[in-house]
C-alpha positions in Angstrom: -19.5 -4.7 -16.4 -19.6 -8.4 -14.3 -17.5 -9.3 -11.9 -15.6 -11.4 -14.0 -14.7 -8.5 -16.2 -13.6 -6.5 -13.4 -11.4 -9.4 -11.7 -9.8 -9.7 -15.4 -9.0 -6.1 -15.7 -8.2 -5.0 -12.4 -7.3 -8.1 -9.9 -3.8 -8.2 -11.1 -3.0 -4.7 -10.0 -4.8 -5.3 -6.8 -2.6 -7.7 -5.9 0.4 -5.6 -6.7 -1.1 -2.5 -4.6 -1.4 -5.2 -1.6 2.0 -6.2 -2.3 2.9 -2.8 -2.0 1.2 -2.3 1.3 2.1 -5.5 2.7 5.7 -6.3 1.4 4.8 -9.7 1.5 3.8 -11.9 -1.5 1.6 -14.1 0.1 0.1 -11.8 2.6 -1.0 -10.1 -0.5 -2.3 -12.7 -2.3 -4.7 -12.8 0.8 -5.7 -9.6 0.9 -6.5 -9.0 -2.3 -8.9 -12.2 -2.4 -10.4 -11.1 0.7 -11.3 -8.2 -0.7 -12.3 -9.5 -4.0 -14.5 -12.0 -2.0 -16.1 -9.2 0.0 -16.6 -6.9 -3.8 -17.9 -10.6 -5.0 -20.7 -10.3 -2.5 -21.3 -6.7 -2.9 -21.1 -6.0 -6.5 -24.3 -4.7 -6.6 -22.7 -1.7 -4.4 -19.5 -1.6 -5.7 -20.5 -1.5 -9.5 -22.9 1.7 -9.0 -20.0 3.4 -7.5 -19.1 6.0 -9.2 -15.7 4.7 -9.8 -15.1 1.5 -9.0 -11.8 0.7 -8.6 -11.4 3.6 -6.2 -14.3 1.8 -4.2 -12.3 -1.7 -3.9 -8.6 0.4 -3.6 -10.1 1.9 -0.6 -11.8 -1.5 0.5 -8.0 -2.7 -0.1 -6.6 -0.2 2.1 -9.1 -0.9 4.7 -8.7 -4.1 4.9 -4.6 -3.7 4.9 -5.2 -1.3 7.8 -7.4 -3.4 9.8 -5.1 -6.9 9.3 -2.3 -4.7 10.5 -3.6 -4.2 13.3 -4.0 -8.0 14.7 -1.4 -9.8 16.4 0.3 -12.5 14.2 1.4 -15.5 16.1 2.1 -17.3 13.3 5.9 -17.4 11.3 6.9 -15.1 8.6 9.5 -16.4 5.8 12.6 -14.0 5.6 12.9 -14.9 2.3 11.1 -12.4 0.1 12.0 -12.5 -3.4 12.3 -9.3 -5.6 8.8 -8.4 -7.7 9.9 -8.8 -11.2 10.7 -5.6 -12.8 12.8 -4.2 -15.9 15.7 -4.9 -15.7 18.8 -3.2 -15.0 22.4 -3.2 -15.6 23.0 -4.9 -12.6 20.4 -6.6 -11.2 21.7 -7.3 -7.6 22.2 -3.6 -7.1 18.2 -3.2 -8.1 17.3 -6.3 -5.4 19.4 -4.3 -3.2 17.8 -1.2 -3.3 14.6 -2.5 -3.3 14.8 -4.7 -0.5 16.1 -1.5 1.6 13.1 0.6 0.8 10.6 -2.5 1.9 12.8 -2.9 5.1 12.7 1.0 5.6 8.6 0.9 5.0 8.4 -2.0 7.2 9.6 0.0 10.0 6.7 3.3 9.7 3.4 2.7 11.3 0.7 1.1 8.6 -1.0 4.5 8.2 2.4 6.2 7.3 3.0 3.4 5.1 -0.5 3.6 3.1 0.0 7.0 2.5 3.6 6.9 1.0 2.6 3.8 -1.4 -0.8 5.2 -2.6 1.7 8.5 -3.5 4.5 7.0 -4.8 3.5 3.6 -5.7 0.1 3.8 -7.4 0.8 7.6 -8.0 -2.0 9.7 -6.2 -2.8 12.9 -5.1 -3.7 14.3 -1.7 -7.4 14.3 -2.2 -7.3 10.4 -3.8 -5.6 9.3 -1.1 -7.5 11.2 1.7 -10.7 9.7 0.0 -9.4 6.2 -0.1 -8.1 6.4 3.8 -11.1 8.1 4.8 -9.2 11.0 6.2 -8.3 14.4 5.2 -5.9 15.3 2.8 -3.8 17.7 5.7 -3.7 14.2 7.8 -2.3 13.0 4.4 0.2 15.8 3.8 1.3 15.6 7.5 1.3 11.9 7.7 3.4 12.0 4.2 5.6 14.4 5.8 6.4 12.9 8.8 6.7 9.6 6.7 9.6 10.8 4.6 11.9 12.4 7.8 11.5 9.5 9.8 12.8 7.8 6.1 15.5 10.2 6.1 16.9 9.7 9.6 17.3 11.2 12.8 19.7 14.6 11.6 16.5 15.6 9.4 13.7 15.2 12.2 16.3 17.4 14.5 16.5 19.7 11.8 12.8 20.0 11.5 12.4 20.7 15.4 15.2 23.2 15.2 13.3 25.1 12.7 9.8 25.7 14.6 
């Protein structure tokens, strides 16, 4: 397989992954042709992988984590537009609901955030997502769990402690 090839088949849904992650269109768009640059000049590597695509998703996530992680000085636009989906009876309550979950993952740390869109959004398991983040898969579970009560609200964390 060439680069080419793979760009073809998979670049589109590494840009959606990174959109995922990032929650911002164009902060996505650069991620993923970061990435693709650095899979560009390592191809050799990344094509006798054994698979692939998990090689450059977990080069994705990398990369996510680590651009996280600087200070951005620069402006953001507020407007993020909806990813086009199916559609809906009524559209503005699925634009709704979707820009509520990306303000509610905007608020969990970037690692907690990884870990519930590789699960939910490009629909792995523990051990998938442990190899892709480099960690192992109790960090995932706990990081997951943790994730989803700080999702749910305060009463559900005291819950939690009350229970231990």
């Amino acid at each position: 397989m060439s680069f080419e090839d793979f760009v073809a088949g998979y670049g589109r849904s590494l840009v959606r992954l990174a959109f995922a992650l990032s929650g911002d269109r164009q902060v996505a768009e650069d991620l993923a042709q970061t990435v693709l640059a650095d899979v560009y000049r390592h191809w050799k590597r990344v094509r006798a992988a054994a698979n692939p695509e998990a090689y450059v998703r977990r080069m994705l996530v990398n990369a996510h984590l680590s651009w996280r992680r600087r200070r951005w000085t620069t402006e953001r636009p507020a407007d993020l537009r909806p990813e086009t989906g199916v559609p809906v009876a009524d559209p503005a309550e699925a634009v709704a609901a979707r820009d509520q979950m990306r303000m509610l993952l905007s608020r969990l740390a970037p690692r907690a955030r990884t870990v519930l869109v590789l699960r939910y959004y490009a629909d792995l398991d523990d051990a998938a997502i442990a190899a892709a983040m480099g960690v192992s898969e109790s960090s995932v579970r706990a990081t997951a769990s943790r994730a989803l009560a700080s999702l749910r609200g305060p009463a559900t964390i005291d819950a939690q402690r009350e229970t231990r």
